[in-house]
N, C-alpha and C positions, 0 to 999 in steps of 0.2 A: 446628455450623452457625450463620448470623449469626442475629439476630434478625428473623422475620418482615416485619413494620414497615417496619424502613431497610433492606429489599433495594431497592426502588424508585430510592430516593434513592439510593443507592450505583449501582443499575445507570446513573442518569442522569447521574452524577458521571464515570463511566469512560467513558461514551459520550461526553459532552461534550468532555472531554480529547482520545479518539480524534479526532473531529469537527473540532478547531482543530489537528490534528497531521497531518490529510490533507488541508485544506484550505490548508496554510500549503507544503503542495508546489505548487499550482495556483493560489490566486488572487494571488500575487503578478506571475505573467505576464502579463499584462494592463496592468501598471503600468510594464512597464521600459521603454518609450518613457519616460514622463513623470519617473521614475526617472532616466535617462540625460541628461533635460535639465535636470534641476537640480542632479546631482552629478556630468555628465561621467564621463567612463572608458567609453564606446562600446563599444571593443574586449574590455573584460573584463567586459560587465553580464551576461554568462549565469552566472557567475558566483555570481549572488544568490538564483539558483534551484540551482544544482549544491552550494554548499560548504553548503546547508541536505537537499539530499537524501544527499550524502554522510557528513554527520554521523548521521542519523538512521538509514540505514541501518546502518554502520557500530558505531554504540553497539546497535543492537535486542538482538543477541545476548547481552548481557552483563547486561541488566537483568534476563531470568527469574531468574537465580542472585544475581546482589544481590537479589533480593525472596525467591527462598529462604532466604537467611541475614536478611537487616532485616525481613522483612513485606512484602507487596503493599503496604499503604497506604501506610509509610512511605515507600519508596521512589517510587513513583505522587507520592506531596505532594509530596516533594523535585525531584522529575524537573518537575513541573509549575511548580514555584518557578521552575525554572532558565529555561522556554521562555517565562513570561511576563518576567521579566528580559531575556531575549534579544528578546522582542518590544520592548520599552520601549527596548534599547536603539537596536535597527531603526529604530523611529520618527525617536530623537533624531538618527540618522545625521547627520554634516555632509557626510564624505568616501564614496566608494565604498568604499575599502578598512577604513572606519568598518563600514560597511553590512557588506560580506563576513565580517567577523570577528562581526558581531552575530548576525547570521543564522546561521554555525555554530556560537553557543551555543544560541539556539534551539535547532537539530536536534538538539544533544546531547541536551537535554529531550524534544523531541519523538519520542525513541527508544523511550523508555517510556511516553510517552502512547501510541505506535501499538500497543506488544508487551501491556504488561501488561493491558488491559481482557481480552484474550483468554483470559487466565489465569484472570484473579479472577471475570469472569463463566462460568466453566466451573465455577468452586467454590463460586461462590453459590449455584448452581440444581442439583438433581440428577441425573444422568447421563442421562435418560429424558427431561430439555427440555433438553441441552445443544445438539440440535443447531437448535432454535427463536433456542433466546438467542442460539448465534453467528448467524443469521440476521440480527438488529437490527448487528449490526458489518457485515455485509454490506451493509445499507441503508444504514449511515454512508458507505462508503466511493463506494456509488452517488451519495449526494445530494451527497458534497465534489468529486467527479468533476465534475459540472455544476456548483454551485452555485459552486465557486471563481470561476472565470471572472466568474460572473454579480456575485456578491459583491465582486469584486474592481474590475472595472469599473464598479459603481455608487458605490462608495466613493471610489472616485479620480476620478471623475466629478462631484460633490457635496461632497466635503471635501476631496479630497487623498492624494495615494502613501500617508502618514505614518499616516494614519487606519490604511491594512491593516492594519498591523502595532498599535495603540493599542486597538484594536479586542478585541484577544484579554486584555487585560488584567482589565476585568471580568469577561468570560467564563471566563477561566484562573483567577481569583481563585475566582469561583461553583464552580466545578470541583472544586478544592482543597478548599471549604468543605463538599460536597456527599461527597466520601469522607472526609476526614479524620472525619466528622459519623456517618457511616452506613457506612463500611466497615469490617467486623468477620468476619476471618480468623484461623486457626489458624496459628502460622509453621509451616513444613514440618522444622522441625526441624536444620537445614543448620547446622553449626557449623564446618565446615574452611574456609582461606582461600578467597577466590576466587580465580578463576584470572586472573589480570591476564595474566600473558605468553599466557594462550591469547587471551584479549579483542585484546590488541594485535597480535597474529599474524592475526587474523581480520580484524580491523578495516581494517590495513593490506591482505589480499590483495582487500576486497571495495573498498577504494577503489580500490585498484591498476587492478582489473578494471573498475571503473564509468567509470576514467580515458582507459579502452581506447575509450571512446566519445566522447572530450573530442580525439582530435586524438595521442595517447600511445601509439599501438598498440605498437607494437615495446618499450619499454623498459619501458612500462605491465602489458605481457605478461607478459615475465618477471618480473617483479618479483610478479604476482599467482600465477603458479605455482610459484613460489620459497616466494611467503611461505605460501602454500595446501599445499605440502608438508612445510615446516615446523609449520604446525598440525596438521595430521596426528600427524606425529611426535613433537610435544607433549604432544596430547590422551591417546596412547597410554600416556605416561608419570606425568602429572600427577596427584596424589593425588585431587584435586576437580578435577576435568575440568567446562571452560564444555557441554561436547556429547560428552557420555558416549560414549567407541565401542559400549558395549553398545545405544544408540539404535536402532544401523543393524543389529541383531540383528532387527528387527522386519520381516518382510516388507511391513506396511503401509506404515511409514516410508522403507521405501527406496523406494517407488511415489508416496508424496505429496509427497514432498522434490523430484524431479525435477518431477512434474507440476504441482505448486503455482507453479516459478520458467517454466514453460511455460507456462499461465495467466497470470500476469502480464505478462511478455511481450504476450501476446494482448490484456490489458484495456489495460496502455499502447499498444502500438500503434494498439489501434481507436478508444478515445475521446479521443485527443491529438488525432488528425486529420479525426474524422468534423465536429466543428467545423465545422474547414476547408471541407471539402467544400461545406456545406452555406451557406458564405458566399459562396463562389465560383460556387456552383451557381445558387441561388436569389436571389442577393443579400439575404441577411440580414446584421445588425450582428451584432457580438459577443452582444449581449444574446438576439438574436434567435437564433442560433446554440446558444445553450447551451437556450433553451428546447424549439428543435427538438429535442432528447435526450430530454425527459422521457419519450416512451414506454420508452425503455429504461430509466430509471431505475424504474419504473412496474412496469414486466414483471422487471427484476433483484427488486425488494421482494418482488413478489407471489410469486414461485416460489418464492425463497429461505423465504418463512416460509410457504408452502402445502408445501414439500415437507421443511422443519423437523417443519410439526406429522404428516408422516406417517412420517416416518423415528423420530420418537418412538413410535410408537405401532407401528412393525414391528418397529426397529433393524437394517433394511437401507439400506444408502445406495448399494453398488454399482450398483441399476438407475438410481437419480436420475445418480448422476455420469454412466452411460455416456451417458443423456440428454443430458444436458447439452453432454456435448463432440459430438453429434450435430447441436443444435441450433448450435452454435458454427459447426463444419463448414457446414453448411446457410447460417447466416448470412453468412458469407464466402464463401461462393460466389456468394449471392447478390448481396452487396457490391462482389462483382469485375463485375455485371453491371450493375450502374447507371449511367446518363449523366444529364449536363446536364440532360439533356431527361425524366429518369423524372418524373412527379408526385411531390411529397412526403410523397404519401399511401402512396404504394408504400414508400415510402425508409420512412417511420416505422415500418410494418408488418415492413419486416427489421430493423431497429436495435432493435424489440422482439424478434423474436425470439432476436436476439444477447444483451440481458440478462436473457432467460428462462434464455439456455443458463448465461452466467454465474454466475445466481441459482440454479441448483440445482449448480453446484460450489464454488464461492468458498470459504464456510464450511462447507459440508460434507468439503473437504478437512483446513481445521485438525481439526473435530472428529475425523477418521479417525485422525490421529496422535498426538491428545489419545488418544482411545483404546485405542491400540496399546500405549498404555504405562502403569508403574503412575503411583499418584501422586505418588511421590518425582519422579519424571520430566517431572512434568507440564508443570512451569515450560521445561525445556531444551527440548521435543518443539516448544513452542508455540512459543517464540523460533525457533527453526529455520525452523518452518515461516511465520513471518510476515517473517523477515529475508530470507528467498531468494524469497518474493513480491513485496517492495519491491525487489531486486534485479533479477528480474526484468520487473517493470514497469519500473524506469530503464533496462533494457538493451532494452527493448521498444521503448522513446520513441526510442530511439537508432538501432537497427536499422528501424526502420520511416521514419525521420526519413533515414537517410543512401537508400535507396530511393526515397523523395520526390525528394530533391534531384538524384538522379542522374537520374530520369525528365522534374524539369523542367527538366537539362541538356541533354537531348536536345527541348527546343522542347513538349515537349508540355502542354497549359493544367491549371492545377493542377484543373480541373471533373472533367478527363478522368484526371487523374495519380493523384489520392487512391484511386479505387476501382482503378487496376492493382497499388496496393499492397497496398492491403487482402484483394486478391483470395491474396498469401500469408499468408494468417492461414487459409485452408481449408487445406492439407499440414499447418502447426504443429498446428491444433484435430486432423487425422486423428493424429497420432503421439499426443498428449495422450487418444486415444481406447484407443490401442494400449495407452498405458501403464493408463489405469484397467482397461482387461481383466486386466491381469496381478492387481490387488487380490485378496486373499484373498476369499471369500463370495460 
């Protein structure tokens, strides 16, 4: 176990990391007007958000198992090395295609900023507050949800695009300085190669798939079920397997794997666009827009570590999750039923209930599959489970996004459009309901 002392320090060091690796998905949208009018390339500025979310997703998988053979820290410092380089490089951009290539080293980094904290703070803390600790990763991902936005737009507002990205340099630095200083783990003992062909077989089906939302569907497709059954076939053979077949021996894991990328789905879906809504509705700015969220940010915190510190203290999580996806349900139904014209006092009072419902599942799903499994496994279970959430949140933004656009093809005012869409987020939360029943306990 580490040292008493520098847990703190260490848990601050991973959080932080996490923090500038979820925020670096969102607050850059804000900027690409101002982006677009100083480096040109219009047509291809989506771009500078997609080739950073694709990197990161795409590497998450591969980092548990590099940290099982080098150490959590090392690998964390070095991965953190790499996004603040890729930030600096962002900054200096002169060209877009300067920009696009920066940004996807970034994400490489930012792979393991988003996976490993989930790891290392499962190992710092004893099994009895793990489901507390992943609780604070839940709150990270609540406040970079809003706070991008907000953060992004004040910066480019006041200093400039270049700043988003310069920005993370100090902070990335502190980061590095903050584990490398204070993290102190056991290696797990891993000495067989990695599995690179399984990494790049993965890497490629989950771009392939995420590409399916970029305009790519048909050859996008296959390419992702091609390469997705080749991993398969891989995994099955490979001496050190990236995502042990025996994984999916675990009845837990075959329930949180699917439910976890259904979840995400749902949290991109609803807080990409609720924004929206609320600008169009009310006529608030950007700024004013992401403030409107705080109650769900508020009610996500609060549950998540009220029902951390009770699932410690029973080690049942089963009734929290099926809550949860109740409240979900509940929330989007109620979401489907708002207009123009509801008060914003109403609107905030569902928007919290929707991150009540998410704060008692978020993290409490990793911890289920962290559990499921021993602790050799610990590393692969977590990656799993955190790369098919990021997968699923970009295919959420996507699928909830081409809905949007269809409804305000058909003439209808985006006040009135956002909540017909959001109104499917009730069926997804009911299936996601179905699946936690099936959970063992």
């Amino acid at each position: 176990m580490p040292k008493t002392a520098r847990v703190p320090l260490a848990t601050a060091g991973l959080l932080l990391g996490m923090l500038l690796s979820v925020l670096d998905q969102t607050v850059v949208a804000i900027a690409l007007p101002d982006i677009a009018a100083d480096l040109g390339g219009l047509e291809a500025i989506g771009w500078i958000v997609t080739s950073y979310v694709l990197a990161s997703t795409a590497t998450g998988a591969l980092y548990g198992r590099l940290s099982d053979r080098y150490g959590r820290r090392a690998v964390f410092v070095t991965s953190a090395a790499v996004f603040v380089a890729g930030s600096a490089l962002s900054g200096l951009a002169q060209t877009l295609p300067q920009l696009i290539v920066a940004r996807t080293v970034q994400g490489i980094g930012a792979g393991a900023l988003f996976v490993l904290p989930a790891i290392a703070l499962s190992e710092l803390y004893p099994a009895r507050l793990r489901s507390r600790v992943q609780g604070f990763t839940g709150g990270v991902f609540a406040l970079a949800g809003v706070g991008g936005p907000l953060a992004g737009g004040a910066i480019t507002d006041v200093w400039g695009w270049r700043w988003i990205f310069y920005v993370n340099l100090p902070l990335g630095l502190l980061s590095m300085a903050l584990t490398a200083f204070a993290l102190r783990l056991p290696r797990n003992g891993e000495s067989g190669r990695v599995d690179l062909a399984g990494a790049a077989l993965i890497a490629g089906a989950l771009v392939s798939l995420l590409l399916v939302t970029e305009g790519h569907a048909l050859s996008a497709g296959v390419s992702a079920a091609v390469l997705g059954a080749l991993f398969v076939w891989w995994e099955r053979r490979a001496a050190d397997p990236l995502l042990p077949p025996r994984l999916f021996t675990h009845r837990a894991l075959r329930v949180a794997l699917p439910a976890t990328a259904l979840l995400g789905a749902l949290l991109g879906g609803s807080v990409v666009y609720l924004p929206t809504f609320l600008q169009a509705a009310y006529g608030m700015g950007a700024t004013q827009a992401g403030l409107g969220l705080i109650p769900y940010v508020l009610a996500l915190m609060a549950a998540s570590s009220l029902a951390g510190a009770r699932i410690g203290a029973s080690g049942r999580f089963k009734p929290y999750l099926l809550a949860g996806s109740i409240l979900a349900v509940t929330a989007f139904l109620l979401l489907g039923r708002i207009t123009p014209g509801t008060p914003y006092p109403l609107v905030a009072v569902v928007i919290g209930v929707l991150g009540a419902g998410f704060g008692l599942l978020m993290q409490n799903l990793v911890v289920v599959a962290q559990n499921a499994v021993p602790p050799t496994d610990l590393a692969a279970a977590t990656s799993a489970v955190m790369t098919v959430r990021g997968l699923g949140l970009s295919l959420g933004v996507a699928v909830f996004g081409a809905l949007l656009a269809r409804r305000l093809q058909d003439g209808v005012p985006i006040a009135e459009a956002v909540p017909d869409v959001l109104v499917w987020g009730a069926p997804a939360a009911a299936v996601l309901a179905v699946l936690l029943a099936l959970l063992p306990g």
